[in-house]
C-alpha positions as CSV (number, residue, x, y, z in Angstrom):
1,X,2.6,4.7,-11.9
2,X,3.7,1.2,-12.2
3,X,2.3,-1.5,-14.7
4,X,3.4,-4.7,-12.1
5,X,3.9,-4.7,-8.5
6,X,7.0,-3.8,-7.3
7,X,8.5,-4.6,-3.7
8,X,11.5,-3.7,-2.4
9,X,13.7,-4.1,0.7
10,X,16.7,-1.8,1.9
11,X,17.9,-2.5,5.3
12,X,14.8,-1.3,7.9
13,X,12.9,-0.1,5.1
14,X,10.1,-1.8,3.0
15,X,8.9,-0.4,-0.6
16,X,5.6,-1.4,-1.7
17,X,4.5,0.1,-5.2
18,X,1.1,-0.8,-6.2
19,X,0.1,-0.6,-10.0
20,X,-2.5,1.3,-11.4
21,X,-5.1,-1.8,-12.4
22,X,-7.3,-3.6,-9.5
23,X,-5.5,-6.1,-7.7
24,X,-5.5,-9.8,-6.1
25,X,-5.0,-8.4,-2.1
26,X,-4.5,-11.8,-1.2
27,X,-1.3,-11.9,-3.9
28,X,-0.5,-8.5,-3.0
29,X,0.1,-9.4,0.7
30,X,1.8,-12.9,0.2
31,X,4.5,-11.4,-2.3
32,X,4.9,-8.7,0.7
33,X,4.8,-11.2,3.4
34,X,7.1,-12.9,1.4
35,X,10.1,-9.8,1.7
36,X,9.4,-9.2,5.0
37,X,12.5,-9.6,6.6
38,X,14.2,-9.1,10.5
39,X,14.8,-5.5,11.0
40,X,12.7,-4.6,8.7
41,X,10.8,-1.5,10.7
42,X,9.2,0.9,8.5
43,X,7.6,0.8,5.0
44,X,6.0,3.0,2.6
45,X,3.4,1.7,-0.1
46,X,3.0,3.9,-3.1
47,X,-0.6,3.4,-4.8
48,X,-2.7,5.5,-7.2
49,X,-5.9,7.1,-6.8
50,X,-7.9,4.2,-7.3
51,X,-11.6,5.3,-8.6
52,X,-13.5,2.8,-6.6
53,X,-14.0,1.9,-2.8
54,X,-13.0,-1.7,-3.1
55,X,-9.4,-0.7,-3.9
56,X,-9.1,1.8,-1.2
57,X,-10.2,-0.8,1.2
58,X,-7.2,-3.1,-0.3
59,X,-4.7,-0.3,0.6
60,X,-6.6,-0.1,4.0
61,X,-5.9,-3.9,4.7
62,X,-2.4,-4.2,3.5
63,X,-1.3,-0.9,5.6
64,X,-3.3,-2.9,8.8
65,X,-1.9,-6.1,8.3
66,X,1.5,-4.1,7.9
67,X,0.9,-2.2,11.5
68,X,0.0,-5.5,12.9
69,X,3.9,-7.0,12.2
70,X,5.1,-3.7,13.8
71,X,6.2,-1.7,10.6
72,X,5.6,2.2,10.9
73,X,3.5,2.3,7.7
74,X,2.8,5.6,5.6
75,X,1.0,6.0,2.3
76,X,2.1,7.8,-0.9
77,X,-0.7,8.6,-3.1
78,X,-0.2,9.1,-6.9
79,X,-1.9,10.4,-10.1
80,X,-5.3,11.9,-10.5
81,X,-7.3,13.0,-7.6
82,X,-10.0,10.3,-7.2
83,X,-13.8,11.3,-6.2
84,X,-14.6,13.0,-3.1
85,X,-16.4,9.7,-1.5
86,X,-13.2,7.9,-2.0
87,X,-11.1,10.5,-0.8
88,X,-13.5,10.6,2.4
89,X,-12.6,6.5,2.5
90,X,-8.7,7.4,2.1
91,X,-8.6,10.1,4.7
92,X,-8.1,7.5,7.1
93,X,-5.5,5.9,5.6
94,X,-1.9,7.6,6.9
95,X,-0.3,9.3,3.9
96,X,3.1,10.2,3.6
């Protein structure tokens, strides 16, 4: 996975790669509010198996807020399997 957030844009498409450490949401969704561009319709976000629930729930937000511009929004999960009472919390999430 990736040590730095990484967003990119091609065309309808939106890239979101989260790193592997916990993360400022807030940040997280500015710098993709930021990108988001006309004609921009679908977007994937690419995150790790976070260990903990709070992390999880910051994938769950940015996918919402995401949805709520109108961008088709999967999920692409990386590395380890995390526990089974996150994976419970995830299972809601869409996943690619």
């Amino acid at each position: 996975m990736s040590e730095e957030l990484v967003i990119q844009t091609n065309g309808p498409y939106l890239r979101v790669v989260l790193p592997d450490f916990e993360l400022d949401w807030a940040g997280v969704w500015s710098a993709v509010d930021f990108e988001l561009e006309e004609g921009i319709e679908r977007a994937e976000v690419v995150a790790p198996c976070y260990p903990d629930d709070d992390c999880l729930a910051g994938v769950r937000e940015l996918v919402e807020q995401l949805e709520r511009r109108g961008l088709e929004t999967v999920v692409e999960w990386q590395g380890m399997p995390f526990s089974a009472e996150a994976a419970a919390t995830a299972s809601s999430i869409r996943q690619g």
